[in-house]
N, C-alpha and C positions, 0 to 999 in steps of 0.2 A: 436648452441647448441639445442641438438633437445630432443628426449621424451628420460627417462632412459631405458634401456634395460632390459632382465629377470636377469643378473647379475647383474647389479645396484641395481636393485627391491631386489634380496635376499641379499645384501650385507648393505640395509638400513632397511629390518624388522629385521637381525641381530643386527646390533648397538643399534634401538631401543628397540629391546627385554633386548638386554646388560643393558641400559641405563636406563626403566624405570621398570626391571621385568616383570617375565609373571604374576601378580596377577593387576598390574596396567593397563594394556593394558585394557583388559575389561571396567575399571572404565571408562577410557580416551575414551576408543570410543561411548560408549553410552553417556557420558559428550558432546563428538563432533558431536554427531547426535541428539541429542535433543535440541544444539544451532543451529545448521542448518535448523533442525523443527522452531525454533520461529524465525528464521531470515525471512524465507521463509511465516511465518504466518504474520511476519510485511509488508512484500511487496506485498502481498496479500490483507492486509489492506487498503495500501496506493493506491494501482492500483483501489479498489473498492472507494475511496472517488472521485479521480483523477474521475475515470468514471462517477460518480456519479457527481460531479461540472460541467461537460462536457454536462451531461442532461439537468441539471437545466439551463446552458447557452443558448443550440440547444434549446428547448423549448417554441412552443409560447406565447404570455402572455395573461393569464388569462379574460376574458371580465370580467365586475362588477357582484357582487355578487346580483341575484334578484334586480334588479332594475325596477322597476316596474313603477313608475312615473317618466317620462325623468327629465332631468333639467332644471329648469325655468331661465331662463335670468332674470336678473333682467335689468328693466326700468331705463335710463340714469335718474335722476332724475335732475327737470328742477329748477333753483332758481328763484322764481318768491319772488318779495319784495313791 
């Protein structure tokens, strides 16, 4: 079953036309082209966070913020009684 031909093709905007009027068609296809818009606006979304966690992952990590006086060890502390 392969692609419809040009008589398939004018044989299904007939029924459609039959079927939902020529005043609806219009309605119907800017209705199906403005959910194609936000569908395509949502995967866009999703590919931009996806990229974005993928940054934050590859990314080396951060050294301390100003840290200016290293860290002091603290002395084992002796019990002396």
């Amino acid at each position: 079953m392969g692609m419809p031909g040009g008589f398939e093709i004018v044989i299904l905007v007939l029924v459609i036309l039959l079927f939902f009027g020529a005043k609806r068609i219009p309605e119907l296809a800017r209705g199906l082209g403005q959910g194609i818009n936000e569908f395509r606006k949502a995967s866009d979304d999703i590919k931009k966070e996806i990229d974005k966690g993928n940054e934050e992952i590859n990314k080396p990590p951060k050294p301390p913020a100003n840290s200016e006086e290293p860290a002091k060890k603290e002395e084992p502390k002796s019990d002396q009684k």
